[in-house]
gemmi code that builds the backbone of each chain (N, CA, C; Angstrom):
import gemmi

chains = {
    "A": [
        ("UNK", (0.831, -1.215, 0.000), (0.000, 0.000, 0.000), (0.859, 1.256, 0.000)),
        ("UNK", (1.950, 0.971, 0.708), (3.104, 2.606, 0.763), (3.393, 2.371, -0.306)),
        ("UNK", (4.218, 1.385, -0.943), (4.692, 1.962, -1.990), (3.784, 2.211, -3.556)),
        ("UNK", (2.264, 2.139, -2.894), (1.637, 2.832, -4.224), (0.990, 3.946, -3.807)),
        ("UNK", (1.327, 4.451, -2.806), (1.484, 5.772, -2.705), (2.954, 6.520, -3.259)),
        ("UNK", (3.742, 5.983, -2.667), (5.013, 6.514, -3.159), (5.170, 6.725, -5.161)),
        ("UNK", (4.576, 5.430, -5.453), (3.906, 5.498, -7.355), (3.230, 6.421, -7.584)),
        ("UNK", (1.884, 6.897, -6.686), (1.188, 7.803, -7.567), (1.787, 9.242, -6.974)),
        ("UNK", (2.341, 9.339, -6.287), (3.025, 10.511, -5.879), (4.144, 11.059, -6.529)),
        ("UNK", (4.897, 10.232, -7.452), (6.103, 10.362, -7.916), (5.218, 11.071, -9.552)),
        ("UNK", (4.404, 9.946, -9.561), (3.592, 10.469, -10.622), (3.007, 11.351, -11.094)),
        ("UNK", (2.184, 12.117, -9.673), (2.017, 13.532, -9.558), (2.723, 14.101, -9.686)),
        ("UNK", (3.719, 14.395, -9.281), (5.068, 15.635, -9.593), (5.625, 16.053, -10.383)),
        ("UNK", (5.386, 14.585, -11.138), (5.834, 14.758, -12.402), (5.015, 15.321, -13.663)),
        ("UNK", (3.445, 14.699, -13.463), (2.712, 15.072, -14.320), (2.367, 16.663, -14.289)),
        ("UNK", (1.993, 16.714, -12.917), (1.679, 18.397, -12.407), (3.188, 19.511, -13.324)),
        ("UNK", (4.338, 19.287, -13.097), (5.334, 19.772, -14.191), (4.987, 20.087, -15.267)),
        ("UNK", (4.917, 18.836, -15.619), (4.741, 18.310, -17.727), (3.684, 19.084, -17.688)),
        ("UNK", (2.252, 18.844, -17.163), (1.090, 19.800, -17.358), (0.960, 20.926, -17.609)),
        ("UNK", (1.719, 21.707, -16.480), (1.719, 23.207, -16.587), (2.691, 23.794, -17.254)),
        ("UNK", (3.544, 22.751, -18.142), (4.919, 23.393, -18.814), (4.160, 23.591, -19.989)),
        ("UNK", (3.494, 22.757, -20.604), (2.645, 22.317, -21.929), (1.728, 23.501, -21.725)),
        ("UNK", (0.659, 23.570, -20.646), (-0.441, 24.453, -20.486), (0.201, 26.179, -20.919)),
        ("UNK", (1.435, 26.504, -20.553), (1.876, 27.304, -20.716), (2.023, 27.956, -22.434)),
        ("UNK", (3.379, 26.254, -22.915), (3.594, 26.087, -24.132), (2.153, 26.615, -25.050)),
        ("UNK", (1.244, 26.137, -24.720), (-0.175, 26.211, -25.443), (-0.518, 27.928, -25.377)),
        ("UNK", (-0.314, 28.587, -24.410), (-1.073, 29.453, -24.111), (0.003, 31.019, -24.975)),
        ("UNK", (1.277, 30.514, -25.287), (1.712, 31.282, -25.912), (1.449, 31.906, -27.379)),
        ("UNK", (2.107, 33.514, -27.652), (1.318, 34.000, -28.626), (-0.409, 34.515, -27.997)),
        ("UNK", (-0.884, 33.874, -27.033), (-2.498, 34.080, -26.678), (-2.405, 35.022, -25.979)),
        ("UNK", (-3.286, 36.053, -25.080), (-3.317, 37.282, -24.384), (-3.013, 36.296, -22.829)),
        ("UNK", (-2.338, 36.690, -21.999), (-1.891, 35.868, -21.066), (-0.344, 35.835, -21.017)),
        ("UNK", (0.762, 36.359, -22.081), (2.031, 36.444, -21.152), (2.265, 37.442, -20.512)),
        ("UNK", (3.297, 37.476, -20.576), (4.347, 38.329, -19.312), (4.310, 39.977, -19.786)),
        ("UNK", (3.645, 40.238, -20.941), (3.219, 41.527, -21.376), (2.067, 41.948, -21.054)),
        ("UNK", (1.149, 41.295, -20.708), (-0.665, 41.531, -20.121), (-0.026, 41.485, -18.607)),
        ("UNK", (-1.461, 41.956, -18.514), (-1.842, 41.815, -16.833), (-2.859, 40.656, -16.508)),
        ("UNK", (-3.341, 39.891, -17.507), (-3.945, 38.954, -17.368), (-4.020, 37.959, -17.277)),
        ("UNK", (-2.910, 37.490, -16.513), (-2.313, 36.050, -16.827), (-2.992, 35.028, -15.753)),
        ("UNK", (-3.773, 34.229, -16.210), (-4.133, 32.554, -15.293), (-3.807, 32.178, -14.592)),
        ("UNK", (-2.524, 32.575, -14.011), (-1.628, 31.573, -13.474), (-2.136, 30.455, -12.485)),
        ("UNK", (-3.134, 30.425, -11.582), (-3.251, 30.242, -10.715), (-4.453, 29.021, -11.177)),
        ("UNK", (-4.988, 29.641, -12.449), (-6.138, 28.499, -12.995), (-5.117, 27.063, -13.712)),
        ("UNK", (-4.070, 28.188, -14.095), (-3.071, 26.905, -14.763), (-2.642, 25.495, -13.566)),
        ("UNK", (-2.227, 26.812, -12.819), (-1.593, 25.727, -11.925), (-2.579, 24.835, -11.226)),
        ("UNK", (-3.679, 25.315, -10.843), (-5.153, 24.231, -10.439), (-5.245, 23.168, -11.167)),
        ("UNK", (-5.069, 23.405, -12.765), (-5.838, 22.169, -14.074), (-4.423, 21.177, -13.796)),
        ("UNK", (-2.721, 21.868, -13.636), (-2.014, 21.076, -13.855), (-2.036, 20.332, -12.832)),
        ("UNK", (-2.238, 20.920, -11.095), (-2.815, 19.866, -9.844), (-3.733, 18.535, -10.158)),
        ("UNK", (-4.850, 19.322, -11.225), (-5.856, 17.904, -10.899), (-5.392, 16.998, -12.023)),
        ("UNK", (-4.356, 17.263, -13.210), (-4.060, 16.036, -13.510), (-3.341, 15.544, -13.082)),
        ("UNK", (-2.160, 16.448, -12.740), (-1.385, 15.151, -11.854), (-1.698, 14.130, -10.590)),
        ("UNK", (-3.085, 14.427, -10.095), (-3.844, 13.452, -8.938), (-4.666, 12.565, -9.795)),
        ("UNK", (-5.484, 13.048, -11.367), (-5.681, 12.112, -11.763), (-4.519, 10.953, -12.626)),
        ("UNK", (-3.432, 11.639, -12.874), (-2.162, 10.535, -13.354), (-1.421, 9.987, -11.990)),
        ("UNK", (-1.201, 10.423, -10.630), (-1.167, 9.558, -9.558), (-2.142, 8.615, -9.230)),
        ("UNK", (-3.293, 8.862, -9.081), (-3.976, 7.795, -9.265), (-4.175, 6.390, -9.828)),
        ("UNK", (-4.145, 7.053, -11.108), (-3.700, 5.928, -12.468), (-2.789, 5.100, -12.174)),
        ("UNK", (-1.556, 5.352, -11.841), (-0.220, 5.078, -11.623), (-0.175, 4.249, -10.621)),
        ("UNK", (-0.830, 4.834, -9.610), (-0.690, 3.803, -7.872), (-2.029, 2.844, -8.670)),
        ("UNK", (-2.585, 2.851, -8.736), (-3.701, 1.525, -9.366), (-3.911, 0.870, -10.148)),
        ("UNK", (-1.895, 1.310, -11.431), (-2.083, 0.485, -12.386), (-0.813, -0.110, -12.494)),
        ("UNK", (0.061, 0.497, -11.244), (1.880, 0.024, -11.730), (2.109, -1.472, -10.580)),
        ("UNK", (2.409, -2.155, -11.396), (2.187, -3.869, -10.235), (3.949, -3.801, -9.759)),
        ("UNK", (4.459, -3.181, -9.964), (5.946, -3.383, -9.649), (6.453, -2.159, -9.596)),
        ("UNK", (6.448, -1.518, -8.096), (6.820, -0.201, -7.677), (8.312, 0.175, -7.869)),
        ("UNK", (9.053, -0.722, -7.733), (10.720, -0.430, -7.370), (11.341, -0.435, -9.227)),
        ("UNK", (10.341, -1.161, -9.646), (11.119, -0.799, -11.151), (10.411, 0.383, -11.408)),
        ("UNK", (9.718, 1.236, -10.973), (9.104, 1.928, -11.843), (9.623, 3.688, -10.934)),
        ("UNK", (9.906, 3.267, -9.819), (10.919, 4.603, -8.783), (11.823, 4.408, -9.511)),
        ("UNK", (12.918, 3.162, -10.154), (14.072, 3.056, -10.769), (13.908, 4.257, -11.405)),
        ("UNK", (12.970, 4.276, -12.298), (13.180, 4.990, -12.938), (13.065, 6.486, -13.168)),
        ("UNK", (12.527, 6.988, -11.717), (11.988, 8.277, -12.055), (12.632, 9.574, -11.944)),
        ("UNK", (14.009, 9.126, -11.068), (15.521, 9.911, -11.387), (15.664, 10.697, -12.723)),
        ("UNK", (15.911, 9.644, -13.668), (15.703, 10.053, -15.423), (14.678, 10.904, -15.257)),
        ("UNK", (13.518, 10.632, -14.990), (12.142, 11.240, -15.710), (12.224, 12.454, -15.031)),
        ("UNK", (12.817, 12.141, -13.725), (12.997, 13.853, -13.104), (13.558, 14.997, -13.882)),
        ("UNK", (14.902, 14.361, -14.395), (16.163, 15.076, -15.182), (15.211, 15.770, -16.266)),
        ("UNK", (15.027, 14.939, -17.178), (14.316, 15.033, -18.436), (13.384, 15.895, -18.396)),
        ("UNK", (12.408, 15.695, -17.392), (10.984, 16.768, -17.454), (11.276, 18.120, -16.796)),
        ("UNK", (12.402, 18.209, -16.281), (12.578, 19.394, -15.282), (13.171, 20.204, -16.329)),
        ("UNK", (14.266, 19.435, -17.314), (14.820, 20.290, -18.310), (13.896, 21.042, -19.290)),
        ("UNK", (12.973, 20.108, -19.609), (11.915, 20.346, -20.582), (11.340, 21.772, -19.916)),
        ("UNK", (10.779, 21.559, -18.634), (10.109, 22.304, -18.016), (10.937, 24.137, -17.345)),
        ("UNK", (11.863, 23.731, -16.981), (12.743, 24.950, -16.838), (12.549, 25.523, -17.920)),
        ("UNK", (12.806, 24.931, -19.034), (13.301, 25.485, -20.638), (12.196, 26.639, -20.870)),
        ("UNK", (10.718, 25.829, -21.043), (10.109, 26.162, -21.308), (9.303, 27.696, -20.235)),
        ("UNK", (9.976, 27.803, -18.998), (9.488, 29.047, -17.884), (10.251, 30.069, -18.253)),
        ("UNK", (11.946, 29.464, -18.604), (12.898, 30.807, -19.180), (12.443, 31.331, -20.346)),
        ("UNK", (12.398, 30.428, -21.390), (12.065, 30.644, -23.005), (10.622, 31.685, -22.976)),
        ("UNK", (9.654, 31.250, -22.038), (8.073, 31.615, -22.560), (7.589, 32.076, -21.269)),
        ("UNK", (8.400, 33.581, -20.651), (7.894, 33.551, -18.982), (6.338, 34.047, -19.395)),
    ],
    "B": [
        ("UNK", (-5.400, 48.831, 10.136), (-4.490, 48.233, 9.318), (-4.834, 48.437, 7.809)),
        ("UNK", (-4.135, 49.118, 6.841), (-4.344, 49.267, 5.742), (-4.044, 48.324, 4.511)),
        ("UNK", (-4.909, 48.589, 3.569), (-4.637, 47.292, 2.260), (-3.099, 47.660, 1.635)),
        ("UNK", (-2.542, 48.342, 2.140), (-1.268, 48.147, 1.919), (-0.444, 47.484, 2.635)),
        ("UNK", (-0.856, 48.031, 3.567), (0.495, 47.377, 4.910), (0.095, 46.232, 4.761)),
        ("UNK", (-0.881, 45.350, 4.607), (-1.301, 43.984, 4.880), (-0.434, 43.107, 3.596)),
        ("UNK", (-0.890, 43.911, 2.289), (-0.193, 43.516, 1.206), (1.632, 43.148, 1.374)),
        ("UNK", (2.036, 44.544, 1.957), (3.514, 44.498, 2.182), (4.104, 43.404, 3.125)),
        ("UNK", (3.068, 43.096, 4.283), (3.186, 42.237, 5.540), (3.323, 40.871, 5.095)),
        ("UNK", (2.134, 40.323, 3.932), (1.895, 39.198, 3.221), (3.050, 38.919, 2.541)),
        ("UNK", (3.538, 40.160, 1.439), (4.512, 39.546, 0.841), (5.931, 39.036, 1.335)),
        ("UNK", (6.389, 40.186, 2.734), (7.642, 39.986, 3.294), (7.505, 38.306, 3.779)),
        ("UNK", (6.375, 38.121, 4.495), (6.225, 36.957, 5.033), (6.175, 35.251, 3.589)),
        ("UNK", (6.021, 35.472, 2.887), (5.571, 34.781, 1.305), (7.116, 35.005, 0.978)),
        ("UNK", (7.955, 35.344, 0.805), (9.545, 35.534, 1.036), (10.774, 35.153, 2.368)),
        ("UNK", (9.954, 35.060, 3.096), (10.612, 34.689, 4.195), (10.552, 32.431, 4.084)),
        ("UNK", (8.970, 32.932, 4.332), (8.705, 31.189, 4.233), (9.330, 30.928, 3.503)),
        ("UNK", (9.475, 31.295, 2.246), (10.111, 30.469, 1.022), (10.972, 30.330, 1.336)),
        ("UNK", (12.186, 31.256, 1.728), (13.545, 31.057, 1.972), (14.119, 29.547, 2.750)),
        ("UNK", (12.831, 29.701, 3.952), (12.650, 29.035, 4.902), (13.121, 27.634, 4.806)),
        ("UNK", (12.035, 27.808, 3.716), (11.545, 26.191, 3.526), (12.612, 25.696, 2.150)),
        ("UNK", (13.560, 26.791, 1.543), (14.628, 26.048, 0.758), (15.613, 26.056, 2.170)),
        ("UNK", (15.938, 25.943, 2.910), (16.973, 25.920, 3.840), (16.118, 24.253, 4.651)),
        ("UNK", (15.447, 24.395, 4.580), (15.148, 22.920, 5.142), (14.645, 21.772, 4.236)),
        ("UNK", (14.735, 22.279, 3.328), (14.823, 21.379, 2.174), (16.143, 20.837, 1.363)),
        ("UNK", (16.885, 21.726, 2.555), (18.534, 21.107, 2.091), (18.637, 19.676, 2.623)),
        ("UNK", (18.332, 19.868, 4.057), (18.376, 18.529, 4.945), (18.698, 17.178, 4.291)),
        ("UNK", (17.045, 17.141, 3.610), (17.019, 15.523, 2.956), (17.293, 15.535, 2.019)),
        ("UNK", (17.975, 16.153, 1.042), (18.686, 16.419, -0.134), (19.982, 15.537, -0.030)),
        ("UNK", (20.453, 16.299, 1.335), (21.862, 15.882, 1.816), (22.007, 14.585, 2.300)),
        ("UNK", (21.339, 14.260, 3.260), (20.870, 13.297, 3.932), (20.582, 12.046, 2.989)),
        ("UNK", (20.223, 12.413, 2.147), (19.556, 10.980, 1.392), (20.617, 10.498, 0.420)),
        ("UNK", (21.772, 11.708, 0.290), (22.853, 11.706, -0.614), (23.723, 10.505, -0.134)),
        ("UNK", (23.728, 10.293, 1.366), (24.555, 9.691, 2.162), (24.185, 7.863, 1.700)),
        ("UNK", (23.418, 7.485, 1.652), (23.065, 6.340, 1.182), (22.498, 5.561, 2.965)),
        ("UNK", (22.222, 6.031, 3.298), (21.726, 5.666, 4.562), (19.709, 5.468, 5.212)),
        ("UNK", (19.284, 4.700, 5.658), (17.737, 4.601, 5.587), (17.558, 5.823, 6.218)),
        ("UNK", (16.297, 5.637, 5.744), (15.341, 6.854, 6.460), (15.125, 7.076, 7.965)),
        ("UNK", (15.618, 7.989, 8.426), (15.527, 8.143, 9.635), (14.540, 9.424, 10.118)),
        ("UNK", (13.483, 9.215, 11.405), (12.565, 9.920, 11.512), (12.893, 11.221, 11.217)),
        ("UNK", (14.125, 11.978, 11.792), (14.264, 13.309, 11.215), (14.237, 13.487, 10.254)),
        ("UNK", (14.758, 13.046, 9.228), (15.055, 12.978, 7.972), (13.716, 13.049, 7.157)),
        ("UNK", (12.325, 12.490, 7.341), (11.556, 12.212, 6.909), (10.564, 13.312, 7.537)),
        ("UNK", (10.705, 13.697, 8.642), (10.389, 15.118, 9.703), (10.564, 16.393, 8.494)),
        ("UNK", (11.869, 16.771, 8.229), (12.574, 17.632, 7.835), (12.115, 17.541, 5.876)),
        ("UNK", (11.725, 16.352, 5.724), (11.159, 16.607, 4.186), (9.735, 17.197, 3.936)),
        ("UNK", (8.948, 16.460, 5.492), (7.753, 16.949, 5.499), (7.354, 18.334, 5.620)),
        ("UNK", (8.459, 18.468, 6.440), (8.173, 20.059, 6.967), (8.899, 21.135, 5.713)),
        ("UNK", (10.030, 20.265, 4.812), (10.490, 21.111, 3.459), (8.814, 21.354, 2.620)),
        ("UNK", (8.166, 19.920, 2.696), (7.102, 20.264, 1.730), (6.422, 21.305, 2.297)),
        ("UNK", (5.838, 21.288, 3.527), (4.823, 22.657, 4.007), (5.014, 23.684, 3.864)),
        ("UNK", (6.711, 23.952, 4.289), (6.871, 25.147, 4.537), (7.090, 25.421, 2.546)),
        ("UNK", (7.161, 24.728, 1.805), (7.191, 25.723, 0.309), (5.824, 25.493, -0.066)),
        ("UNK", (5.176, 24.503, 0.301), (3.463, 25.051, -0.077), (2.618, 25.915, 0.530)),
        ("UNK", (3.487, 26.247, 1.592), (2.515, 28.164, 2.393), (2.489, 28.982, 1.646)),
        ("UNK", (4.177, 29.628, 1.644), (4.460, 30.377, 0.555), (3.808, 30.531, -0.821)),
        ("UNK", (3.153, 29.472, -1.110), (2.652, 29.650, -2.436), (1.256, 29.776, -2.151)),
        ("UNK", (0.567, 29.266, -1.662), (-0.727, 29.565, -1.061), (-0.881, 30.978, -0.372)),
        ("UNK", (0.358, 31.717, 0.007), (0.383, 32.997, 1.225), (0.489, 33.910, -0.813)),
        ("UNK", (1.255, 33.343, -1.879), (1.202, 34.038, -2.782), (-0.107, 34.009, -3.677)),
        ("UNK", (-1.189, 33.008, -3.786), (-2.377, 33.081, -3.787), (-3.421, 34.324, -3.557)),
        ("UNK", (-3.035, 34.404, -2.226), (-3.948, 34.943, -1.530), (-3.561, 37.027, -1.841)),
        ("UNK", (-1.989, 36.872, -2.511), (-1.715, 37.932, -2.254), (-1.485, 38.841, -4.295)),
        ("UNK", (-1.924, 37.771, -4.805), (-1.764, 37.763, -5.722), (-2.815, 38.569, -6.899)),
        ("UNK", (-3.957, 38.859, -6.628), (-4.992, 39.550, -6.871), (-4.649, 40.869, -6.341)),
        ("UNK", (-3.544, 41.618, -5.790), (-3.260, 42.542, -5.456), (-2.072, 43.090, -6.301)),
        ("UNK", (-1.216, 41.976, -6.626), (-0.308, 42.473, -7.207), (-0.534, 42.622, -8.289)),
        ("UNK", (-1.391, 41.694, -9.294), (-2.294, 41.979, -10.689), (-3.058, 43.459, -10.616)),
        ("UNK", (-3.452, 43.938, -10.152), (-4.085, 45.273, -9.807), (-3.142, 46.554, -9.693)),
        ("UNK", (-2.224, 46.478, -8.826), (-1.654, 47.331, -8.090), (-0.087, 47.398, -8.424)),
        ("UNK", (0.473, 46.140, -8.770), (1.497, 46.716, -8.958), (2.277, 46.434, -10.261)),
        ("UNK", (1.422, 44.726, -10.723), (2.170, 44.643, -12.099), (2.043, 45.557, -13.464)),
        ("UNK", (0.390, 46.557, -13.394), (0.366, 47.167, -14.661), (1.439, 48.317, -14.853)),
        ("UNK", (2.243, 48.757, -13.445), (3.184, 49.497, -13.652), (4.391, 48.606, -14.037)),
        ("UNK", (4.860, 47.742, -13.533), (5.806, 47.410, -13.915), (5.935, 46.322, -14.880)),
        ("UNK", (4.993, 46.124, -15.980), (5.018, 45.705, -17.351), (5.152, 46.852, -18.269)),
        ("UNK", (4.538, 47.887, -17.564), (4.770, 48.984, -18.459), (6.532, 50.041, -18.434)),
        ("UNK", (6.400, 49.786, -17.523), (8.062, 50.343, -16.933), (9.282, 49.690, -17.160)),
        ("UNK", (8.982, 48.222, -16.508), (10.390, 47.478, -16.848), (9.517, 45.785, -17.159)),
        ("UNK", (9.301, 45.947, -18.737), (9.312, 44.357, -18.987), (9.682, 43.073, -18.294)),
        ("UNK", (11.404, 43.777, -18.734), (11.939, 42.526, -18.391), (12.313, 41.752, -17.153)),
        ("UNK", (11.667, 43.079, -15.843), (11.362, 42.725, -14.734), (10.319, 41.325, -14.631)),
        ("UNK", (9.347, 41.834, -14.976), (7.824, 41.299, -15.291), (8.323, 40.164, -15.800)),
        ("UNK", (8.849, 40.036, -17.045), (9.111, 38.881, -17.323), (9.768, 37.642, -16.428)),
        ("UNK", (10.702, 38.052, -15.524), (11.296, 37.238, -14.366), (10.224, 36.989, -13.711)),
        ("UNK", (9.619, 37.781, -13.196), (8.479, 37.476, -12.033), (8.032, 36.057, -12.479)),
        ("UNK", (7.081, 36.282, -14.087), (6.502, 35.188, -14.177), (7.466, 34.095, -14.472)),
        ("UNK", (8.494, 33.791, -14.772), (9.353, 32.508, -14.633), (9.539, 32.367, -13.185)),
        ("UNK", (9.506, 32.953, -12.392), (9.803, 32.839, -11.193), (8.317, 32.430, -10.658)),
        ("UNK", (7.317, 32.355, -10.991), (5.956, 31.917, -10.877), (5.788, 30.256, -11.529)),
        ("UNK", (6.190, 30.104, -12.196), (6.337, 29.046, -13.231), (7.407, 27.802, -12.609)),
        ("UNK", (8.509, 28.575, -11.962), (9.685, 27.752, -11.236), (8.782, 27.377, -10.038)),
        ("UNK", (8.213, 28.215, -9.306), (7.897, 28.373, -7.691), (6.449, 26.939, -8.322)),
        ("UNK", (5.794, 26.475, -8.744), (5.075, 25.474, -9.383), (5.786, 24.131, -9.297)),
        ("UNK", (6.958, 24.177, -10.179), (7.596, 22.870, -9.902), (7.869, 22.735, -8.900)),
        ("UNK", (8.853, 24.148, -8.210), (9.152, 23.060, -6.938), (8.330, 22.599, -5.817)),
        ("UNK", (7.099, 23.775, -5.884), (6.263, 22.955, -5.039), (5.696, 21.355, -5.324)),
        ("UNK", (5.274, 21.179, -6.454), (5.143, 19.934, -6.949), (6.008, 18.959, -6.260)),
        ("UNK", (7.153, 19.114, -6.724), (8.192, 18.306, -6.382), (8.400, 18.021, -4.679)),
        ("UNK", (8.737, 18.903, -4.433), (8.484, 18.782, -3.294), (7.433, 18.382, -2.103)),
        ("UNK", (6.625, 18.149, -2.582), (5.421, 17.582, -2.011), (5.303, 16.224, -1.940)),
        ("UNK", (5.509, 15.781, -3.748), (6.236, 14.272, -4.136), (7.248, 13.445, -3.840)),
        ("UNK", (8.111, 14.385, -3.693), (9.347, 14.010, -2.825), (9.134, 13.621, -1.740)),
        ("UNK", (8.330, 14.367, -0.793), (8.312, 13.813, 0.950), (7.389, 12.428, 0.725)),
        ("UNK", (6.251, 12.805, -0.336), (5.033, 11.705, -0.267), (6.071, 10.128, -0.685)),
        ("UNK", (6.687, 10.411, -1.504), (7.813, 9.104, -2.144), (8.483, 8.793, -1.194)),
        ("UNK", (9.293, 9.511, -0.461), (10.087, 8.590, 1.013), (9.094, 8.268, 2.136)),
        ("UNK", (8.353, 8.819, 2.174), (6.846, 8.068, 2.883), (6.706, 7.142, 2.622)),
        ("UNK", (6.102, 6.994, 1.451), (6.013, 5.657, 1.001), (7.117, 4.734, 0.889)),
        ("UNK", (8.234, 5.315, 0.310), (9.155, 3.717, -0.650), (10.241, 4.252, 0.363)),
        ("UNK", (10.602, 5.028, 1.462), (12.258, 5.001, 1.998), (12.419, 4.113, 2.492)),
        ("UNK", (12.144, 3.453, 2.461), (12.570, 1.654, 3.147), (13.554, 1.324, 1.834)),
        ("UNK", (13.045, 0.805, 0.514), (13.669, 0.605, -0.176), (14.660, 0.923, -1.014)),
        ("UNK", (15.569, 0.992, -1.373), (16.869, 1.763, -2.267), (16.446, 2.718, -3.222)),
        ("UNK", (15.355, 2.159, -4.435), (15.034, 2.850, -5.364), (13.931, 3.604, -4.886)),
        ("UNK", (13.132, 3.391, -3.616), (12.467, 4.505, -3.731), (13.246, 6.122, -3.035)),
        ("UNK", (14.210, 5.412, -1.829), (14.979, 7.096, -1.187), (15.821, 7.380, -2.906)),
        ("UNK", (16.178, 6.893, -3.566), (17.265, 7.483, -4.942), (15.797, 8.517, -5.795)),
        ("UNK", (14.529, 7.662, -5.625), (13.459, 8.556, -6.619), (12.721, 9.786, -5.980)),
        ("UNK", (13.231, 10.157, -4.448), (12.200, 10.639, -3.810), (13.883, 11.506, -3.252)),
        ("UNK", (15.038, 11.294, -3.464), (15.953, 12.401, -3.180), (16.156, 13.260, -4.658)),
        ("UNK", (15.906, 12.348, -5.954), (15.657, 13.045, -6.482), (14.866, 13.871, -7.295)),
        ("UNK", (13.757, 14.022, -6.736), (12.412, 14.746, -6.803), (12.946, 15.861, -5.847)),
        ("UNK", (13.474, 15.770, -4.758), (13.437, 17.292, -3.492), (14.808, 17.763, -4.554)),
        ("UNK", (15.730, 16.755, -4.573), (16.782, 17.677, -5.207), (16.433, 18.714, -6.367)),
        ("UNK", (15.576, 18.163, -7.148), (14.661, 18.739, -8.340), (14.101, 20.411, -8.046)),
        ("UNK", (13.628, 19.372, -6.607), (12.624, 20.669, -6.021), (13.537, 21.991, -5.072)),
        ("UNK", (14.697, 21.034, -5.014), (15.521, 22.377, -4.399), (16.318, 22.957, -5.419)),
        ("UNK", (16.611, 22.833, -6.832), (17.296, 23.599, -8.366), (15.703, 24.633, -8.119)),
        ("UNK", (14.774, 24.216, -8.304), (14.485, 25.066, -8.717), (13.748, 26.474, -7.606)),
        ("UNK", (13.797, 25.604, -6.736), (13.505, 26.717, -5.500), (14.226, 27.423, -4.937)),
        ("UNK", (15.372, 27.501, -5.943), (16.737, 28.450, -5.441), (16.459, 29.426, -6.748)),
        ("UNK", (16.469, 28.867, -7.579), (16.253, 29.452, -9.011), (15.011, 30.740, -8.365)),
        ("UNK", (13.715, 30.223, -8.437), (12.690, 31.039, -7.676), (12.901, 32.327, -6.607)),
        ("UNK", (13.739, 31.430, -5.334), (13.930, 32.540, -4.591), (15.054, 33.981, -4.757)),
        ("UNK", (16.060, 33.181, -6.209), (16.872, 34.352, -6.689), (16.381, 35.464, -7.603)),
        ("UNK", (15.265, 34.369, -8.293), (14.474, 35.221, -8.709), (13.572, 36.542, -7.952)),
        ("UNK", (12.602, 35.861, -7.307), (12.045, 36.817, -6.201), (12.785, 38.047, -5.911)),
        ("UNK", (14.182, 37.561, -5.734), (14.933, 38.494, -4.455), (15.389, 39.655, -5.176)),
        ("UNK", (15.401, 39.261, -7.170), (15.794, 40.171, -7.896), (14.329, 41.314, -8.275)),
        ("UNK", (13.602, 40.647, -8.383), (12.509, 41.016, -8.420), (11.789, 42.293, -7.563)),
        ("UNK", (12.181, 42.027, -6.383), (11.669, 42.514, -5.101), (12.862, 44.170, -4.967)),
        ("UNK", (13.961, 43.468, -5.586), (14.910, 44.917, -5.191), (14.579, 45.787, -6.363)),
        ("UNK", (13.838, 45.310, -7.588), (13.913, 46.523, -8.539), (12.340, 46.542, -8.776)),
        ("UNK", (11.343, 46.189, -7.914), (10.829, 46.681, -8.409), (9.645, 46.873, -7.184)),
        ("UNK", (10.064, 47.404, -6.103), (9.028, 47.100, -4.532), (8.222, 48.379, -4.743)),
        ("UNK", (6.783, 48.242, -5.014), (5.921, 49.403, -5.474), (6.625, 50.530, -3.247)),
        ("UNK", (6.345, 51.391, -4.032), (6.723, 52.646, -3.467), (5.420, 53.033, -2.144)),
        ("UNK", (5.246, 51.618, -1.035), (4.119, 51.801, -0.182), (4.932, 51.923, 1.041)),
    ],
}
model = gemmi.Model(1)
for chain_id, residues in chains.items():
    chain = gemmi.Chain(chain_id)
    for i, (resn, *xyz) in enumerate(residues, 1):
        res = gemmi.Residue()
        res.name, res.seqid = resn, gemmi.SeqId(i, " ")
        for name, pos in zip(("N", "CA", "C"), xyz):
            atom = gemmi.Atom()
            atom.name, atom.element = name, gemmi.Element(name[0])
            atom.pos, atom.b_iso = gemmi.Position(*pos), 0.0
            res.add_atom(atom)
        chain.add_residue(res)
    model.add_chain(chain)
structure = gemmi.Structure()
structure.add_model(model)
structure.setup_entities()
């Protein structure tokens, strides 16, 4: 049971990232950057919360083998954080 | 007590926590570096890394409908490329809360096992790049551009 919490949690963090890096990606060019006063932020960051609880979820109730799947989330950290930094400097 | 002073009170405090909570989010960074189990402090000190950077962002919530009003239409209009930091620094302050939340929830769960303290030190480590990133941001932020209350 812990360690499918520890699954859908790893999962969240990650997805909640990817979500709001993309949500961002999407929203560029649109009225909403760093030149308005109108920016979402706060709706973004809500939509990217509830998927990443609905992709933790998923994750703790669908991954049958927890320790291979933490193996791996070192990488997925690296990878999505780069993606995700990139995309906050590139498109504040 | 005026809607300023409260504003100014909110934000010093929404800067402080943050700081706060990257200084105790060093702990299990370090700690977990060591290759050693989870020990109650250790797992104390992640929990309390996660809270103390999800106040701050919730204390910036709350304070944030003020600064959209009051202080960013001057300083998009004045200094862009101020503005522009802010919101990467909005965008950073996201992940690491994320992360950090995940991080404590992952050694909760899996620090018993090897691969879960290696996936859940590096989620806080994650969450502490970029919550340094954030608070340098902030701190640049805050010196050039503190509305005049």
């Amino acid at each position: 049971m812990r360690e499918r919490v520890a699954v859908g949690a790893s999962a969240f963090g990650l997805v909640v990232c990817l979500s709001y890096a993309v949500l961002r990606l999407l929203a560029v060019g649109e009225p909403g950057g760093a030149g308005t006063v109108h920016i979402p932020f706060f709706w973004r960051s809500a939509l990217a919360g509830l998927h990443g609880l609905v992709a933790g979820l998923a994750a703790a109730s669908a991954v049958r083998d927890s320790d291979a799947w933490l193996e791996r989330v070192p990488l997925a950290v690296a990878l999505v954080l780069s993606f995700c930094v990139t995309i906050a400097v590139v498109f504040p | 007590m005026s809607a300023e002073v409260l504003y100014a009170l909110l934000e010093r405090l929404h800067g402080h926590l943050g700081w706060l909570g990257l200084a105790v989010l060093l702990h299990p960074v370090i700690t977990l570096g060591k290759g050693r189990g989870v020990s109650r402090r250790m797992q104390l000190s992640a929990d309390l890394a996660a809270l103390l950077m999800a106040a701050p962002f919730a204390l910036g919530a709350v304070i944030y409908p003020t600064y959209r009003s009051g202080v960013k239409p001057e300083l998009v209009a004045q200094a862009p490329a101020v503005a522009a930091v802010f919101e990467t620094k909005e965008h950073l302050a996201v992940f690491a809360v994320a992360l950090a939340i995940s991080g404590a929830l992952v050694l909760r769960g899996a620090g018993k096992s090897a691969a879960g303290r290696r996936a859940a030190r590096s989620m806080l480590a994650g969450a502490f790049v970029c919550a340094v990133m954030t608070g340098l941001a902030g701190l640049w932020v805050a010196s050039h551009a503190h509305p005049a209350w």
